[in-house]
DRENTORMAR-881359 format. One record per residue (C-alpha): chain; x, y, z. Coordinates in steps of 0.05 Angstrom, whole numbers, plus 32768, in hexadecimal, padded with zeros to 4 digits. Example, Ala and Ser with C-alpha at 12.3 -4.5 7.8 and 13.67 -1.06 7.14 Angstrom:
// residues 2
+--------+------+------+------+
: chaine :    X :    Y :    Z :
+--------+------+------+------+
:      A : 80F6 : 7FA6 : 809C :
:      A : 8111 : 7FEB : 808F :
+--------+------+------+------+
This chain:
// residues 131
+--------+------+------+------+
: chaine :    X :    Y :    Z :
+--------+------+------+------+
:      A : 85F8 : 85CF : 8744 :
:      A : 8615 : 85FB : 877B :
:      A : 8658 : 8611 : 8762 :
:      A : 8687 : 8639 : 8788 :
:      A : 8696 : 8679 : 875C :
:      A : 86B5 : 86AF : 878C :
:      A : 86CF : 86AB : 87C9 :
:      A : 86DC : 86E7 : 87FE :
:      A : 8718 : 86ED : 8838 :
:      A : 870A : 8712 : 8875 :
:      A : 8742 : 8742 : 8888 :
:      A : 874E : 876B : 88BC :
:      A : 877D : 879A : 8897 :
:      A : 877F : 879E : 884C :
:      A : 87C2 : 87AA : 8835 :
:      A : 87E2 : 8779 : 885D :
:      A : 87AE : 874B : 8842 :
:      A : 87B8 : 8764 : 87FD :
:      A : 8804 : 875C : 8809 :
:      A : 8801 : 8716 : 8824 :
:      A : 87E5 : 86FF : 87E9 :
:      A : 87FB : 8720 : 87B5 :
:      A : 883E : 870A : 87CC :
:      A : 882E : 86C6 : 87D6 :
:      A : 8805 : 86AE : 87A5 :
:      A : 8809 : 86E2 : 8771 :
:      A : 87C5 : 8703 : 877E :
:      A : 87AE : 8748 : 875F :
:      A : 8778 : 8770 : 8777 :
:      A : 8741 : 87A3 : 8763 :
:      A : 871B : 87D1 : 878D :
:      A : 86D2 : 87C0 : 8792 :
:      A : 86C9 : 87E8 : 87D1 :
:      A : 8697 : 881B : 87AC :
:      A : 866C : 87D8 : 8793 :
:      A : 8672 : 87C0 : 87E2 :
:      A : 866C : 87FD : 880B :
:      A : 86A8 : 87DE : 882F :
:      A : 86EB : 87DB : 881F :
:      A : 86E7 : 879E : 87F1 :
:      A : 8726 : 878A : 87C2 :
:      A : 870F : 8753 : 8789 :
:      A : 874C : 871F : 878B :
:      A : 8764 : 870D : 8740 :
:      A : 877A : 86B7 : 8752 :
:      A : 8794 : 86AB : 870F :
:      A : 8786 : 86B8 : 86C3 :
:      A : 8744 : 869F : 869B :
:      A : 876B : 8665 : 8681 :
:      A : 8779 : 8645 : 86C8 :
:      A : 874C : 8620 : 86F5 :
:      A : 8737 : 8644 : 872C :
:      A : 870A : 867C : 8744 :
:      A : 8713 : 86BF : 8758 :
:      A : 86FE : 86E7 : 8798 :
:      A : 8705 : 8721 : 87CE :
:      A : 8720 : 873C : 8803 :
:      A : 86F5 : 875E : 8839 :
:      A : 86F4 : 8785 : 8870 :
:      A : 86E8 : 8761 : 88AA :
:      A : 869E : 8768 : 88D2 :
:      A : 86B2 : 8740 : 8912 :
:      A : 86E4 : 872B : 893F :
:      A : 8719 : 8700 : 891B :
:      A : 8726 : 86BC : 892F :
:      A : 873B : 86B4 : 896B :
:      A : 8789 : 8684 : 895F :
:      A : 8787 : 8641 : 896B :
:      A : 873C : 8638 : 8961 :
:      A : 8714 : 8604 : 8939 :
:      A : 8702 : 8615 : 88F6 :
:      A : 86BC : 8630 : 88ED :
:      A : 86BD : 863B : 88A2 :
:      A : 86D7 : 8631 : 885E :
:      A : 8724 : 8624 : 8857 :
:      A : 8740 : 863C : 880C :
:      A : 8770 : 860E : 87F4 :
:      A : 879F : 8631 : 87C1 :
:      A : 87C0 : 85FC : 878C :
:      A : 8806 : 860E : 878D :
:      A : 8848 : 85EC : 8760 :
:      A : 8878 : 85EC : 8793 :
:      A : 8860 : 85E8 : 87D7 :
:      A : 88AA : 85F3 : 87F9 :
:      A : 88AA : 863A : 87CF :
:      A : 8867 : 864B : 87E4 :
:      A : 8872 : 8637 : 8827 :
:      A : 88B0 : 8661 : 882F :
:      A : 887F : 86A1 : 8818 :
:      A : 8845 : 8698 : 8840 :
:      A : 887D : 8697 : 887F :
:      A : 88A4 : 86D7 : 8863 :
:      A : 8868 : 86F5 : 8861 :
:      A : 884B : 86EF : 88A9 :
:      A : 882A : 86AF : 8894 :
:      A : 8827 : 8671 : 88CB :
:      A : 8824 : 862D : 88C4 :
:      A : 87E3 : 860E : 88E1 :
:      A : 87EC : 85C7 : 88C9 :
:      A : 882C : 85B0 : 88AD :
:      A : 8831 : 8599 : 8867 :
:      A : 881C : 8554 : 8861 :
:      A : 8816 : 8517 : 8829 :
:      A : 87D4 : 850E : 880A :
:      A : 87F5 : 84CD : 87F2 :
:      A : 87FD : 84C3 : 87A9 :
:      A : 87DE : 8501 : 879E :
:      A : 87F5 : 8540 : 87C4 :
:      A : 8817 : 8564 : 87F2 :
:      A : 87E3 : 8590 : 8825 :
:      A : 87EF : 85BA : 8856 :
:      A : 87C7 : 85F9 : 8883 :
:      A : 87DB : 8643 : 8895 :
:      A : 87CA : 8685 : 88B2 :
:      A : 87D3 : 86BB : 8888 :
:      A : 87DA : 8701 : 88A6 :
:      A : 8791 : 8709 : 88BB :
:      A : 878A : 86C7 : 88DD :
:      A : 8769 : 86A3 : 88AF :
:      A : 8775 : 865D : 889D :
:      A : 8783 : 8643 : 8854 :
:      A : 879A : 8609 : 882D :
:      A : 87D6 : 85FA : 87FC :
:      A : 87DA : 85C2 : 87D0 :
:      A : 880E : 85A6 : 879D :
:      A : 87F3 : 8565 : 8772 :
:      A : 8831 : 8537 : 8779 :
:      A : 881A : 84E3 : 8769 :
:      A : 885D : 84D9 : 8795 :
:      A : 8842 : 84F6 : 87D4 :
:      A : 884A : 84C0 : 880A :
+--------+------+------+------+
């Protein structure tokens, strides 16, 4: 079976990256960039006990996405507890909202962003009220 185990962001500057979501979600990071050859920052998601994988942050090796364009690869979808708090940190820090939040009714609450580098991602808080 084809598991996803890791996952890697493409950044155009690293410490705003690292920043973003550290402050957001809670992320920590080690330096891989001698494994790499590129700077290369694993992402820490969560402890051993939690669902969830881990992943990295990257160096970019292209031209970003261009705003407004159609997504052409994998969106992350973080779970999150309280979407409203989360919210509020992805837009104090330099986060936008691509999709408002939105009912997954009687299961969630969903919603899109661009974090600092223009990538999109995903949060998600369970909630069997959604409607």
């Amino acid at each position: 079976m084809g598991r996803i185990v890791h996952f890697e962001i493409h950044v155009d500057e690293m410490e705003r990256a690292k920043t973003f979501y550290g402050e957001v979600f809670g992320w920590s990071f080690q330096d891989w960039s001698d494994f790499a050859g590129m700077p290369y920052f694993g992402a820490v998601t969560g402890g051993e006990d939690e669902p969830g994988i881990d992943g990295a942050l990257m160096q970019r090796q292209s031209a970003p996405p261009e705003p407004g364009q159609a997504m052409n690869g994998y969106a992350c979808t973080m779970g999150v507890e309280d979407y409203d708090a989360i919210e509020a940190k992805i837009l104090e820090n330099g986060g936008k909202v691509a999709m408002p939040k939105y009912a997954l009714p009687g299961m969630a609450w969903q919603g899109y962003y661009v974090d600092t580098e223009g990538n999109v991602f995903g949060i998600h808080q369970p909630d069997a009220n959604a409607k």
